[in-house]
N, C-alpha and C positions, 0 to 999 in steps of 0.2 A: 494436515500434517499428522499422517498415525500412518497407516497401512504402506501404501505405495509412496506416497507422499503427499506431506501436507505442509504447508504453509503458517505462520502466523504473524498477526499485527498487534503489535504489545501498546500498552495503557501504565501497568505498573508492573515493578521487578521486586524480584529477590535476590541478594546474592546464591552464586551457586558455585561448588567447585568441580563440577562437571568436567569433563575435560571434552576439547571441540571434539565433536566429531565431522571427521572429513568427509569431504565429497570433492567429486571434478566436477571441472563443467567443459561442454564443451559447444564450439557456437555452431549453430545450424541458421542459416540464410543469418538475419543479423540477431537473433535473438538466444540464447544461451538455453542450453536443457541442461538439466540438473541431472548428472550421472550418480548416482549411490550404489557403491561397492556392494556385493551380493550380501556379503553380512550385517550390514548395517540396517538392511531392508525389515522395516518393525511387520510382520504380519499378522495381518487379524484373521480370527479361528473362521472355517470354511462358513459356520455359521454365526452371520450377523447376531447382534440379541437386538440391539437400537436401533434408530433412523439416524446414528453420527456416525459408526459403523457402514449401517448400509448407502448410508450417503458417501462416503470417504470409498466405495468400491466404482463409485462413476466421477467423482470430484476431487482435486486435490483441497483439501482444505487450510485454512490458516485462519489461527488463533491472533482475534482483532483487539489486540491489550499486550501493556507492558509492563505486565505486573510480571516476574521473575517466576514466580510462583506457579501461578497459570497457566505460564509456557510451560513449565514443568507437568504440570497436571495433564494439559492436554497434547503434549507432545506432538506440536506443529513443526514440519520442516522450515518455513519461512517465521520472519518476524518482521513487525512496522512498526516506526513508532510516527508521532509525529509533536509540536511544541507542545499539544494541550494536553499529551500524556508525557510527555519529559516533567512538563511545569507540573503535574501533582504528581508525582512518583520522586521528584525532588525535596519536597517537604518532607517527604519519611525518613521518620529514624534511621530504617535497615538501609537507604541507601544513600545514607552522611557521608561514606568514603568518600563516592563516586566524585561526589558535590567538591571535597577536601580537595580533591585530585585535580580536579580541575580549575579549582581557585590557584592553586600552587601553579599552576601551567601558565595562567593566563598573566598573572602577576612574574613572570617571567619572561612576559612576552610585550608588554609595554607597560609605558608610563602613564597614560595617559587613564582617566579612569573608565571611560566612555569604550576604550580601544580594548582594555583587560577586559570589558564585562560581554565585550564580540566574543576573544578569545575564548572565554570561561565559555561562554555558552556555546560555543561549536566544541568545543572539547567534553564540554556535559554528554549534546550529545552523542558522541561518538563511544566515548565511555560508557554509557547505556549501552550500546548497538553492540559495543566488545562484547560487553557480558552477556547478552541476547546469542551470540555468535556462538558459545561456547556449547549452548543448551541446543540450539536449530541447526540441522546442519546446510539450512538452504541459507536464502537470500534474506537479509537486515535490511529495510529502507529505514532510509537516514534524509528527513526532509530540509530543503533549502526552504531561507526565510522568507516567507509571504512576500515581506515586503519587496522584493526582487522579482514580482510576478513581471511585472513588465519593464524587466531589465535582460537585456540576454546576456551580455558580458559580466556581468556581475552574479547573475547566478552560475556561467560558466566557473568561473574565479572561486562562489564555493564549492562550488560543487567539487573542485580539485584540491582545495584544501580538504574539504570533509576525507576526502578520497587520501590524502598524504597522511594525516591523524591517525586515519584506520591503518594506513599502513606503517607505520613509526612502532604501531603496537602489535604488528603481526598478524592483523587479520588483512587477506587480499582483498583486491575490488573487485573481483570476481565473487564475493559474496556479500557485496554490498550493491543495494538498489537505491539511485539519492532520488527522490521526490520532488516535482516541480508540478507548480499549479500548470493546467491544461490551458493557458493562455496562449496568443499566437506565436508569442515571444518566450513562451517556457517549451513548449513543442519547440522553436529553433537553437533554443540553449539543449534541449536534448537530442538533436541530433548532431550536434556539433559535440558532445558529450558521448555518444553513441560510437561515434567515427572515430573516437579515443580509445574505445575500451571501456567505458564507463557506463554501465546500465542504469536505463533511467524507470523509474516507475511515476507513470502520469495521473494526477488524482487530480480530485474536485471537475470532474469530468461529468457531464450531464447531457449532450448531445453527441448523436453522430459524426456531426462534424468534428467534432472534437477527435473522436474516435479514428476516420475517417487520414487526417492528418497527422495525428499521432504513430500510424503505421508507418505511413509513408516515409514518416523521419525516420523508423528506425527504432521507435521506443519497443522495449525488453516487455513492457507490462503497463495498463492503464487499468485505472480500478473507477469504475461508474458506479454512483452514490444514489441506489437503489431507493434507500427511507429519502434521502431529503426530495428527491421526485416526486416521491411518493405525498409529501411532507405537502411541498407546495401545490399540486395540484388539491389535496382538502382542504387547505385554507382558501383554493381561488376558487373553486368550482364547486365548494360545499357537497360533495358528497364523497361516500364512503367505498371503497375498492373492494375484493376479492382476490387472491395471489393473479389469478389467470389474466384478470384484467388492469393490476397494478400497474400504473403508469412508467414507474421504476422498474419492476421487471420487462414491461414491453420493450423498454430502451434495452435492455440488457441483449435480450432474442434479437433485437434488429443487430445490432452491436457482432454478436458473435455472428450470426450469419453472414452479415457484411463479410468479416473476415474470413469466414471460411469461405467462401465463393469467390473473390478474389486470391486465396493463397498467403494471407499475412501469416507470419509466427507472432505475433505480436498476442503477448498471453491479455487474454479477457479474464477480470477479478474482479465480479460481484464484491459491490460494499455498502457500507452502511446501512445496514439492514432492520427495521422497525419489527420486524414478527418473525416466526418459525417458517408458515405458509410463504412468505418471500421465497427464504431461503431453499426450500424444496420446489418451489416453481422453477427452478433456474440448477436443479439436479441435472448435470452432465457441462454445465459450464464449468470454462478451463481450470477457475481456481474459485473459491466463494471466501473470502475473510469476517470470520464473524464472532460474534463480544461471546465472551463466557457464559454470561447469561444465557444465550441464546445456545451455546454448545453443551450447557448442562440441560436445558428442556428439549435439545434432542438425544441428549444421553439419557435423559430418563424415557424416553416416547418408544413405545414399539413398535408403529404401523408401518404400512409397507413405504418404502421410497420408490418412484417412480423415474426413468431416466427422460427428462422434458426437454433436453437441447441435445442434436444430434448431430455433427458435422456433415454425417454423410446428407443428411437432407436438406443443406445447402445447395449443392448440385441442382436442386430439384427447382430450384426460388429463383424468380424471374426479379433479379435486384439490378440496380443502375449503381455507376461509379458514382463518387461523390468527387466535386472537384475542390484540392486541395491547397490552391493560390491564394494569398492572403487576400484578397481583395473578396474572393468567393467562402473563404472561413468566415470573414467578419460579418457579410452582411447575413450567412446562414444562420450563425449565431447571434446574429442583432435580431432576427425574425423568429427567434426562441426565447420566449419572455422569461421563460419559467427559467432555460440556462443560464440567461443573461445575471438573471436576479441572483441564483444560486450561487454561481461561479462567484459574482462579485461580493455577495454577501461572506461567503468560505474564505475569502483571501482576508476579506474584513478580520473575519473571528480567527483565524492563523496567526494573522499579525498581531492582534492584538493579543492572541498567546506568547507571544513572541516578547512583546512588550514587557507583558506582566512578569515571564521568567526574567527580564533582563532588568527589573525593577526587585522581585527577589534575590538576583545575585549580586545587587549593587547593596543592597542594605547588609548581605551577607560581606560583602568589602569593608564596610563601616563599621 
């Protein structure tokens, strides 16, 4: 999110009084491009100084946090949040209104005390995502809750409330992306969500397969979880990687290739990323989201960036279709220990973010 366009995934916020700035979009096959008006367009000097610079001239980037601040600092077109970055950016001082705003919502909206502490928290997050909105001028993901990973009507249902919220307060869903675990039944709450008008961004994604049917429905965007790949294979297999042969980045290369050899628009977004080396192995993927941390030691880094994913050299790769019938997702993913584990373990720690924010906004009622 700086030059052409960049992206980001927010952790903690600032208020800001920024005013939105606009963009269109407009949809191409089923997946939406970001059009930004000539003036809007932030351009970086012909000469690079950094590796975040010269990376941002092959990748769109986005800033992985939802600190208010951040996004300011690194001026990403996109933002994400998700419960475990709502639930600590909630605690802060600077963002009591947000919390205010939302207590007053939810308490207007039942009686019950169970039913106000739903409301409060979809309206939390939404409220974040506004003011996210104001700063980026791309896409907010706005994540449905864990616990609905294998519910498709139910994630349907918020997904279109999140999607009302944002609009009650004047931002469209054309700049909102809602997030659904990559389960069989979150892939068909997204295309059924898709076939609306409502873009989906698919995470906790750690196979192909995943990937593979996540096209096919339709989804705007998946983001494959680079570090915890990476994560699980040194815990299982005791040894130590290199970018090149990072098990997390190899998913990613097969991933976009995949895509580009068959013709998907379905944007690929590197995430979760454990080191720098990651993140440059995977220069010229569609979109990269990455923590501050990481975006400040390539802002201080001056070596060269190299462009490592090429569309046009998909043409060139002898790849087979993946078959995308549930019967053939499940057991591809049943025969992926490392996804299986992942997958199930991220819906775990979601929810249980989920819990705990709804366990802070209930003492906040008391």
């Amino acid at each position: 999110m700086f030059v052409f366009s960049c992206w980001s995934s927010s952790e903690t916020f600032s208020g800001s009084s920024l005013e939105r700035l606009p963009s269109s979009f407009i949809a191409r096959k089923r997946a939406p491009l970001l059009v930004r008006p000539k003036q809007q367009v932030r351009v970086l000097s012909l000469q690079a100084s950094n590796q975040l610079e010269k990376l941002q001239k092959l990748t769109v980037i986005v800033a992985d946090t939802g600190d208010f601040e951040q996004i300011i600092k690194f001026k990403p077109t996109d933002a994400t949040t998700n419960p475990s970055l709502i639930y600590q950016a909630s605690q802060l001082p600077q963002y009591q209104h947000l919390v205010d705003d939302a207590i007053k919502y939810g308490k207007s909206k039942a009686n019950s005390a169970e039913k106000r502490v739903d409301h409060i928290r979809d309206k939390l997050f939404v409220n974040f995502g506004a003011e996210i909105s104001k700063i980026v001028p791309g896409y907010v993901s706005t994540e449905v809750d864990a616990r609905l990973s294998f519910d498709v009507e139910g994630s349907v249902r918020q997904a279109e409330k999140l999607i009302q919220l944002y609009e009650e307060i004047g931002v469209p869903k054309n700049r909102i992306l809602i997030k659904l675990a990559s389960t069989w039944e979150g892939i068909q709450a997204a295309s059924i969500l898709e076939r609306k008008g409502i873009h989906c961004n698919m995470t906790l994604l750690f196979n192909i397969c995943q990937a593979a049917a996540a096209a096919e429905a339709g989804a705007t965007l998946i983001s494959p979880f680079v570090g915890r790949i990476l994560d699980w294979y040194k815990k299982n297999k005791g040894q130590e990687y290199i970018a090149d042969n990072d098990p997390g980045v190899v998913s990613v290369k097969e991933i976009f290739y995949y895509y580009k050899k068959f013709g998907y628009s379905t944007i690929v977004m590197g995430a979760s990323f454990r080191n720098k080396d990651e993140i440059l192995a995977l220069a010229g993927c569609d979109r990269l989201t990455i923590a501050p941390k990481l975006l400040k030691e390539l802002m201080e880094a001056d070596g060269e960036v190299v462009r490592k994913l090429d569309a046009d050299e998909a043409k060139k790769k002898n790849i087979e279709r993946i078959p995308t019938d549930e019967k053939s997702f499940r057991w591809l993913l049943n025969q992926d220990p490392m996804a299986t584990e992942k997958l199930a373990e991220g819906i775990r720690s979601f929810a249980q973010d989920i819990v705990s924010l709804n366990k802070l906004l209930d003492k906040v009622l008391v």
